[in-house]
Residue frames as a rotation matrix with the C-alpha (Angstrom) as fourth column:
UNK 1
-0.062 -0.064 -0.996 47.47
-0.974 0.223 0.046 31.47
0.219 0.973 -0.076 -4.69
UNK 2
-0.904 -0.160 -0.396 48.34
-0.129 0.986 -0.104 28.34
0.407 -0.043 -0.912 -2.97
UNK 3
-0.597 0.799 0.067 44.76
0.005 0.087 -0.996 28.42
-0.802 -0.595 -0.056 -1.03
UNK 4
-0.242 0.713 -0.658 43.21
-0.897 -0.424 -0.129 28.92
-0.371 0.558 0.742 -4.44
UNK 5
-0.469 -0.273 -0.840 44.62
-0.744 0.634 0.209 25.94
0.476 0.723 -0.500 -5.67
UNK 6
-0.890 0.450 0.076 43.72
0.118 0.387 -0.914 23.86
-0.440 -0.805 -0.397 -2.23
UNK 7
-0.302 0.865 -0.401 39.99
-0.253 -0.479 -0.841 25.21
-0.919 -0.153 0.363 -3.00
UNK 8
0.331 0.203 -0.922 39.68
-0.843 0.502 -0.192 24.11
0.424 0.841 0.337 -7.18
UNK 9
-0.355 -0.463 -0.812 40.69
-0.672 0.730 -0.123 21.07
0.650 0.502 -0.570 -6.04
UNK 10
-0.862 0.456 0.222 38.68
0.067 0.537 -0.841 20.18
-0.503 -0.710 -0.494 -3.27
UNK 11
0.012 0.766 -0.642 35.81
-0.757 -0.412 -0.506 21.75
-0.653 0.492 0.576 -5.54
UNK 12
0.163 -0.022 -0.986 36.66
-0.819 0.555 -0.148 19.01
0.550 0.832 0.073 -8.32
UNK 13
-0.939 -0.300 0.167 37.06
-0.332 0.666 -0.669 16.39
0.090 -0.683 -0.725 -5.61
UNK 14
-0.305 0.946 -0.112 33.61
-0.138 -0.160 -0.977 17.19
-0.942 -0.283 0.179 -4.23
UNK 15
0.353 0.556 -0.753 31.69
-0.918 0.050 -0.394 17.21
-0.181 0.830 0.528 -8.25
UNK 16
-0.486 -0.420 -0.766 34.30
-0.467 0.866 -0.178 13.74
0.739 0.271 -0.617 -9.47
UNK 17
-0.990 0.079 -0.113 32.46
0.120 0.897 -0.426 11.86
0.068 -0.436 -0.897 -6.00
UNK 18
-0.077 0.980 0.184 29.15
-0.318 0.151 -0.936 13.21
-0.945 -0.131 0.300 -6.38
UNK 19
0.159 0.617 -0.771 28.92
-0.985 0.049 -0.165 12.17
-0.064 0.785 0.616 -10.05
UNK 20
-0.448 -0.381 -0.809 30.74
-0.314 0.914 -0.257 8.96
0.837 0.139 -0.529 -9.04
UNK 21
-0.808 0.559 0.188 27.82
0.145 0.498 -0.855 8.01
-0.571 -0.663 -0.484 -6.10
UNK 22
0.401 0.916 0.022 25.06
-0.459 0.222 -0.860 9.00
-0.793 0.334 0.510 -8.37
UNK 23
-0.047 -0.313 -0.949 26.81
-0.935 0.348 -0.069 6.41
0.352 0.884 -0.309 -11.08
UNK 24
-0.984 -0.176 -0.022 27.52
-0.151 0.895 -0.421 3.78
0.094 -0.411 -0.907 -8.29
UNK 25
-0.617 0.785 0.052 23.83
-0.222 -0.110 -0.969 4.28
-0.755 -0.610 0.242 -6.80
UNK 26
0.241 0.444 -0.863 22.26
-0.959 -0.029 -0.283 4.32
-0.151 0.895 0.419 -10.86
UNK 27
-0.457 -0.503 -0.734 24.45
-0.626 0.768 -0.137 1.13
0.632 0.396 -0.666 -11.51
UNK 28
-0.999 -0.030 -0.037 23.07
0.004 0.728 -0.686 -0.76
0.047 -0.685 -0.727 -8.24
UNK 29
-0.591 0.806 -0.014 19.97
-0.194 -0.159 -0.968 0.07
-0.783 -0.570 0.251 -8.85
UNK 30
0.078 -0.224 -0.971 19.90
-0.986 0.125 -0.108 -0.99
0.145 0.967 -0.211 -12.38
UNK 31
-0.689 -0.603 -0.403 21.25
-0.294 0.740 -0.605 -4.44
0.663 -0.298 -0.687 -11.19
UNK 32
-0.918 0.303 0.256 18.85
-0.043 0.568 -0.822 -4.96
-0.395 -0.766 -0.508 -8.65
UNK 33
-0.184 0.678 -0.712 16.07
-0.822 -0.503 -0.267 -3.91
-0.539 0.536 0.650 -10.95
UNK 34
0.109 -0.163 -0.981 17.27
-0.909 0.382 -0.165 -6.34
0.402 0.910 -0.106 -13.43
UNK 35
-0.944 -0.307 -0.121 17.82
-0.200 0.824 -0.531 -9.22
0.262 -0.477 -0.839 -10.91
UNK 36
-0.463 0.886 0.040 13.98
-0.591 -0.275 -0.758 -8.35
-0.660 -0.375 0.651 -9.80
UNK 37
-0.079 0.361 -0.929 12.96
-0.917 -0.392 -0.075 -8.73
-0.391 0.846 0.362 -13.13
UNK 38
-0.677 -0.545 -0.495 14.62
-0.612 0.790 -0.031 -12.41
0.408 0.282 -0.868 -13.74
UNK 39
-0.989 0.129 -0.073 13.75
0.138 0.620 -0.772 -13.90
-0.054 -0.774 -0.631 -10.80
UNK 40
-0.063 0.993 0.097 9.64
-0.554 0.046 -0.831 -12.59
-0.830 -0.106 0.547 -11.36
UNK 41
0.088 -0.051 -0.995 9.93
-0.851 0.516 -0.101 -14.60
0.519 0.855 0.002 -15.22
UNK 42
-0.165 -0.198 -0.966 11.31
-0.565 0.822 -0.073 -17.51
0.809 0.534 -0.247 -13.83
UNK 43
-0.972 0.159 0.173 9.73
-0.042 0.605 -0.795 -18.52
-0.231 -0.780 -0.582 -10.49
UNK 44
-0.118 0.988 0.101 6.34
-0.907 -0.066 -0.416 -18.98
-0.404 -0.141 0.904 -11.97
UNK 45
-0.979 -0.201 0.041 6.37
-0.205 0.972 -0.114 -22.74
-0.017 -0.120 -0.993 -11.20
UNK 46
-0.063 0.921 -0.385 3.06
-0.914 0.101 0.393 -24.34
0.401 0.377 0.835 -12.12
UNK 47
-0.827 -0.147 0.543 2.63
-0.296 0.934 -0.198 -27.49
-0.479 -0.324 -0.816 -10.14
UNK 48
-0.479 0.543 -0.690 1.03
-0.487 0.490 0.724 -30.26
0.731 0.682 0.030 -12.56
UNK 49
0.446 0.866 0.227 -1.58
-0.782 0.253 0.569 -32.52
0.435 -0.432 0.790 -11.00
UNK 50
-0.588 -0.668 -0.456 -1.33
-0.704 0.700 -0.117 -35.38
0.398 0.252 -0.882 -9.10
UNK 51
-0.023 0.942 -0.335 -3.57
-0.973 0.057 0.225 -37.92
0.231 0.331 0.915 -10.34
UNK 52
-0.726 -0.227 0.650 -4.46
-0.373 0.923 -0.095 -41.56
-0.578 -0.311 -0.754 -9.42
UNK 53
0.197 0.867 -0.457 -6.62
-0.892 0.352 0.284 -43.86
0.407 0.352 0.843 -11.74
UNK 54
-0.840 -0.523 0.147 -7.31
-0.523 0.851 0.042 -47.48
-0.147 -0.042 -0.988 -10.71
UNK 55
-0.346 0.390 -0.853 -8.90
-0.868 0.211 0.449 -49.65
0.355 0.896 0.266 -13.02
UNK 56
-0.411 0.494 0.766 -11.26
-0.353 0.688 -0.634 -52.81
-0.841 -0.531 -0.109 -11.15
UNK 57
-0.359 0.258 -0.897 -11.55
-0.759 0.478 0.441 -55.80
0.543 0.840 0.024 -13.50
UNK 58
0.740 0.339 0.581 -13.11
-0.605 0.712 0.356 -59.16
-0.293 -0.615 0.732 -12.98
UNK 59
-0.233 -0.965 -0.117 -11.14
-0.855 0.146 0.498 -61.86
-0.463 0.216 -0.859 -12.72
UNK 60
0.735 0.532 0.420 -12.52
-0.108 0.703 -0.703 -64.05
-0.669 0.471 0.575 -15.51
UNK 61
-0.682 -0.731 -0.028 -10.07
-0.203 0.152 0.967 -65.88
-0.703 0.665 -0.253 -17.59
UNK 62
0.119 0.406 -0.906 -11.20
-0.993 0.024 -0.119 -65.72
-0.026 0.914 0.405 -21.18
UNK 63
-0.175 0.357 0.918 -13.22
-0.043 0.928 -0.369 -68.69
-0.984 -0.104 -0.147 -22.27
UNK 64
-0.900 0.272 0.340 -14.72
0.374 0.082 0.924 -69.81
0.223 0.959 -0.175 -25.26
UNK 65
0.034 0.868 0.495 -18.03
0.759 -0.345 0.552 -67.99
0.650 0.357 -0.671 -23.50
UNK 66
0.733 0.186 -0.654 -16.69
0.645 -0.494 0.583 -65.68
-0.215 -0.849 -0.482 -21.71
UNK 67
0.859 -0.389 0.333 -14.49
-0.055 -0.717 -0.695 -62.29
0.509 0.578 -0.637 -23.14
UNK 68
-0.049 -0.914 -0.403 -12.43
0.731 0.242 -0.638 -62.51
0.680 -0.326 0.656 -20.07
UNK 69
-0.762 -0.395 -0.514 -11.63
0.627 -0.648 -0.432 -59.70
-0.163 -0.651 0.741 -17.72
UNK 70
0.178 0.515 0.839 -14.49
0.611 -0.726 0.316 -57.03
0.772 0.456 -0.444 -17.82
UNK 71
-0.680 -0.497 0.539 -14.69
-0.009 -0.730 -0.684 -53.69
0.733 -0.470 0.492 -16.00
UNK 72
-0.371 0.625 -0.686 -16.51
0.877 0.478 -0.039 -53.60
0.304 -0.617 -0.726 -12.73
UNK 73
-0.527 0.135 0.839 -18.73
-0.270 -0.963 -0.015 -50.33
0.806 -0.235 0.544 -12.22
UNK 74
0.399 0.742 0.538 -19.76
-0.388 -0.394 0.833 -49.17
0.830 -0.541 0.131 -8.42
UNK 75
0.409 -0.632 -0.659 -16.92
0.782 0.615 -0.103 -50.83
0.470 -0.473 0.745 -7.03
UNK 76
0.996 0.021 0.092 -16.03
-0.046 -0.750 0.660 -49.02
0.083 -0.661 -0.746 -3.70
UNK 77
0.344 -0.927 0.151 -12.21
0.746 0.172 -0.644 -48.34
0.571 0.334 0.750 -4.00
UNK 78
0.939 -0.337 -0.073 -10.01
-0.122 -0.522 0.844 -46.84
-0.323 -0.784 -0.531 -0.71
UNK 79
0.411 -0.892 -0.190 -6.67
0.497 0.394 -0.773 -46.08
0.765 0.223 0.605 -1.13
UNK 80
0.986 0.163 0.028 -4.98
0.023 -0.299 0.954 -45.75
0.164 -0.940 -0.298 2.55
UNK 81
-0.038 -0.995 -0.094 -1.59
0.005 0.094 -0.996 -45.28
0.999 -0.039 0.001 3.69
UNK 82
0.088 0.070 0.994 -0.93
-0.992 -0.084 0.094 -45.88
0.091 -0.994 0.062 8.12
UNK 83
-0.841 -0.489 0.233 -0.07
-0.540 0.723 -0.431 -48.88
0.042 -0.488 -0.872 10.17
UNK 84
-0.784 0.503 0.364 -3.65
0.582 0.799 0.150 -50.44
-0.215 0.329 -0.919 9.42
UNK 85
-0.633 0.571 0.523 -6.79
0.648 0.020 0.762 -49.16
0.424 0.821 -0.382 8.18
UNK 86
0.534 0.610 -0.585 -8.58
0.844 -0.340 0.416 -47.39
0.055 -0.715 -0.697 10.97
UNK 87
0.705 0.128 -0.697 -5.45
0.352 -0.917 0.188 -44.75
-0.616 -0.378 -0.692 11.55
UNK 88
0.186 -0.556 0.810 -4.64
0.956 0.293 -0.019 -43.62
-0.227 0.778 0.586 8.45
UNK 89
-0.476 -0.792 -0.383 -2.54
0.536 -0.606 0.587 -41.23
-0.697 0.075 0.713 7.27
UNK 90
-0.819 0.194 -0.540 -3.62
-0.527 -0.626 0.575 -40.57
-0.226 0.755 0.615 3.87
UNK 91
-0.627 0.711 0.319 -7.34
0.193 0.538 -0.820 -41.76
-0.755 -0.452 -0.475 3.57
UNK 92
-0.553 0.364 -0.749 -9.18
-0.818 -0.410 0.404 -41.79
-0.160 0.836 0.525 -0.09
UNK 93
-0.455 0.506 0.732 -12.57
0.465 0.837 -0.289 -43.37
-0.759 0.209 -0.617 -1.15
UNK 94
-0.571 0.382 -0.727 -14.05
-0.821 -0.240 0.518 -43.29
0.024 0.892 0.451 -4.78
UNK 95
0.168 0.684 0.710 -16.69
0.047 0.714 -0.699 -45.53
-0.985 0.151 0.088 -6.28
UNK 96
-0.901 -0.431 -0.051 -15.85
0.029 -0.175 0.984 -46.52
-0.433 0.885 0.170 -10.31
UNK 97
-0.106 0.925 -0.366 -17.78
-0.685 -0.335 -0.647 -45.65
-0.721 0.182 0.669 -12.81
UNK 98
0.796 0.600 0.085 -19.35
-0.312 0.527 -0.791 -47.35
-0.519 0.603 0.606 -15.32
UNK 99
0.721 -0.590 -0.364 -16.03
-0.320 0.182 -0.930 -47.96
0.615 0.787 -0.058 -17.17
UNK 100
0.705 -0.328 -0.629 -14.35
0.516 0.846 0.136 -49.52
0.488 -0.420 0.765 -14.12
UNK 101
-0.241 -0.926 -0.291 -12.15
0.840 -0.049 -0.540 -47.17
0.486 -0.374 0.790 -13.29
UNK 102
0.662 0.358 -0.659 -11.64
0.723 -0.536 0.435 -44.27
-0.197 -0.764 -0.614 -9.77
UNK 103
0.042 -0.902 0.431 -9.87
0.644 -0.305 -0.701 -41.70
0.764 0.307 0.568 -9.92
UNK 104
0.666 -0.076 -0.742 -8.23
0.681 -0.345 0.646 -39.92
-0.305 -0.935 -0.178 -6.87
UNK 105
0.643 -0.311 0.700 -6.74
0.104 -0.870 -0.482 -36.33
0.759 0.383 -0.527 -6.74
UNK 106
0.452 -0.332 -0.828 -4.16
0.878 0.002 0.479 -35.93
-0.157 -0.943 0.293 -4.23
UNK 107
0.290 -0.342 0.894 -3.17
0.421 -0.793 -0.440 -32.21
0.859 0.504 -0.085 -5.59
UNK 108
0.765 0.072 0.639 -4.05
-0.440 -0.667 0.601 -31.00
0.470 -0.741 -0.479 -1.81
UNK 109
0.927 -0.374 -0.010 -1.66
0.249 0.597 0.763 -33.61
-0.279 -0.710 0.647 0.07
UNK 110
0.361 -0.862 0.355 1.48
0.919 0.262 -0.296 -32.85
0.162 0.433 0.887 -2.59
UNK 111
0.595 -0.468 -0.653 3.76
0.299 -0.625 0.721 -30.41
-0.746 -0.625 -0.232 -1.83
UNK 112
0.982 -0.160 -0.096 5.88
-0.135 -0.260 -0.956 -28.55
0.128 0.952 -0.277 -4.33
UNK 113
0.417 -0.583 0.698 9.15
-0.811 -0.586 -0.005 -29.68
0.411 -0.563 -0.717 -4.34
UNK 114
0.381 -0.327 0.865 8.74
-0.572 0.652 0.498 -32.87
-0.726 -0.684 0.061 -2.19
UNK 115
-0.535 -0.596 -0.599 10.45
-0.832 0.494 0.251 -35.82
0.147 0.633 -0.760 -3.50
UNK 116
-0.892 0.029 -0.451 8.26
0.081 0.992 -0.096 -38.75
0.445 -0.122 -0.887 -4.09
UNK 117
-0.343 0.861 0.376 5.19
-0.512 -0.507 0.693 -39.32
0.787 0.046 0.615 -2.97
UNK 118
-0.059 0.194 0.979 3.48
-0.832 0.532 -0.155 -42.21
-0.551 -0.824 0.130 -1.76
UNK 119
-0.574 0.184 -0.798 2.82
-0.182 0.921 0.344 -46.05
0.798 0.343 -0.495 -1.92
UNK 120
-0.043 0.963 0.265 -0.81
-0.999 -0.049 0.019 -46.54
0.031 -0.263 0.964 -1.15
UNK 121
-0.846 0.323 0.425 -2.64
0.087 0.869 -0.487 -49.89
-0.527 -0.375 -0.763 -0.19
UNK 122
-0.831 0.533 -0.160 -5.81
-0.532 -0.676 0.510 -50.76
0.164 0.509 0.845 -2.35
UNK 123
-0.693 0.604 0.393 -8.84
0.169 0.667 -0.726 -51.98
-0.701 -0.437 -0.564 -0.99
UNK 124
-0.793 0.583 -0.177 -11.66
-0.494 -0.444 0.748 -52.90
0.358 0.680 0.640 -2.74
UNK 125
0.388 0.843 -0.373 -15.20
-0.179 0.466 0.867 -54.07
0.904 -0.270 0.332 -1.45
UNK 126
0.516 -0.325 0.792 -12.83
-0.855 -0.143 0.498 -54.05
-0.048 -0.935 -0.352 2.13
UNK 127
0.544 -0.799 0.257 -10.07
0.367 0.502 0.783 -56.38
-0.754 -0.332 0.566 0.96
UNK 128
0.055 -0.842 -0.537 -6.59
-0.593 -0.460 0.661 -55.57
-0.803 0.282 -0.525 -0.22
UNK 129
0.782 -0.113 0.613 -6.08
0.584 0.475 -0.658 -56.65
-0.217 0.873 0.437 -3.91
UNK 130
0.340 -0.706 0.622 -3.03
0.838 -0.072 -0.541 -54.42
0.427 0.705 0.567 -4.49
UNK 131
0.253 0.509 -0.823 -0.57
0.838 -0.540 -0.076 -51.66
-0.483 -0.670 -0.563 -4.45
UNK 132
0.624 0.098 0.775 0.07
0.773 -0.224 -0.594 -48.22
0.115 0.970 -0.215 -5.88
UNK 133
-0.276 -0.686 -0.673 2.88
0.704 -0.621 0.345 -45.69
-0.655 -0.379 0.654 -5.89
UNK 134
0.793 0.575 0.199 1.69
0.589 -0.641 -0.492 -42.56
-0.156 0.508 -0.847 -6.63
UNK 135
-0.120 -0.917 0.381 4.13
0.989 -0.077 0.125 -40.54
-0.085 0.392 0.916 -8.69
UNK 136
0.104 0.240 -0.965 4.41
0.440 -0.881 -0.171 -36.45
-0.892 -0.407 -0.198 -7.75
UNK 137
-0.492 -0.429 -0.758 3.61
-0.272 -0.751 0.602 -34.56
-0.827 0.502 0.253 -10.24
UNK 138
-0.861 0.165 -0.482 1.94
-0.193 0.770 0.608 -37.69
0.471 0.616 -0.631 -13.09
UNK 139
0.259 0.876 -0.406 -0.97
-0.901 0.370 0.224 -39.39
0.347 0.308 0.886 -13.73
UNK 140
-0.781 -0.622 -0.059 -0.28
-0.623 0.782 -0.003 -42.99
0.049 0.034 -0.998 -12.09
UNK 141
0.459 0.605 -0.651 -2.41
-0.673 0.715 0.190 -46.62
0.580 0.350 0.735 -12.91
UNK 142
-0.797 -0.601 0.057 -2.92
-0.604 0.793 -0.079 -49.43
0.002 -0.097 -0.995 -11.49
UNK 143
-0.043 0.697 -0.715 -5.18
-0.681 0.503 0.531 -52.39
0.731 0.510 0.454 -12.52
UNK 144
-0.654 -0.163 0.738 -6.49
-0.638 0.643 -0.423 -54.59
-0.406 -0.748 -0.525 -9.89
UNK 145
-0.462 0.696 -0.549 -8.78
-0.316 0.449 0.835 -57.53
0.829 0.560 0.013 -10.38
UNK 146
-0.553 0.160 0.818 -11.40
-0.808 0.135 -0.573 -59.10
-0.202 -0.978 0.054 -7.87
């Protein structure tokens, strides 16, 4: 009698932890499912451009025959970053168009993530007239005149 008892109760031992591992195992797998699930929604970071425009004016002061400032098209426009011109780092030449203004892509150079970008040197026609900090992530301007 007492061996029966010994026996139903190891027997209901043995069914109470298998239905309580295939609950724990259902529950963690659930859960990691659902953590899966989160995390594929919300890491789908899009990195926005990052864009440079710089605008080349003359430097006419408005006259009584003259408008003033105008835009300069075919104007050869480098923007370099490096301890002088020859070994640069970050090395970009455009030519403006007809409305005066280059525009540089630096999409390949930015990193997701980084902080900050750069502050470029602009040359135009091979002298420095200005510079530009290029903002990660934005469209950034800068107007130079020659």
């Amino acid at each position: 009698m007492l061996l029966c008892k010994v026996n139903d109760f190891a027997e209901i031992f043995e069914i109470k932890t298998y239905y309580t591992m295939k609950t724990a195992l259902r529950n963690t797998f659930l859960f990691t499912a659902l953590i899966v699930l989160v995390f594929s929604f919300t890491s789908c970071y899009k990195k926005q451009p990052t864009i440079a425009h710089i605008t080349v004016l003359t430097s006419t002061p408005p006259g009584p025959n003259s408008p003033g400032p105008e835009p300069v098209g075919g104007a050869e426009v480098r923007l370099f970053y490096g301890v002088n011109a020859d070994s640069a780092r970050i090395d970009k030449l455009g030519t403006t168009g007809a409305d005066g203004i280059a525009t540089f892509n630096f999409n390949d150079l930015y990193k997701s993530g980084q902080a900050g970008f750069a502050v470029l040197d602009i040359y135009v026609g091979g002298v420095v007239v200005g510079i530009i900090k290029i903002e990660e992530e934005t469209i950034s301007e800068e107007t130079v005149s020659i």
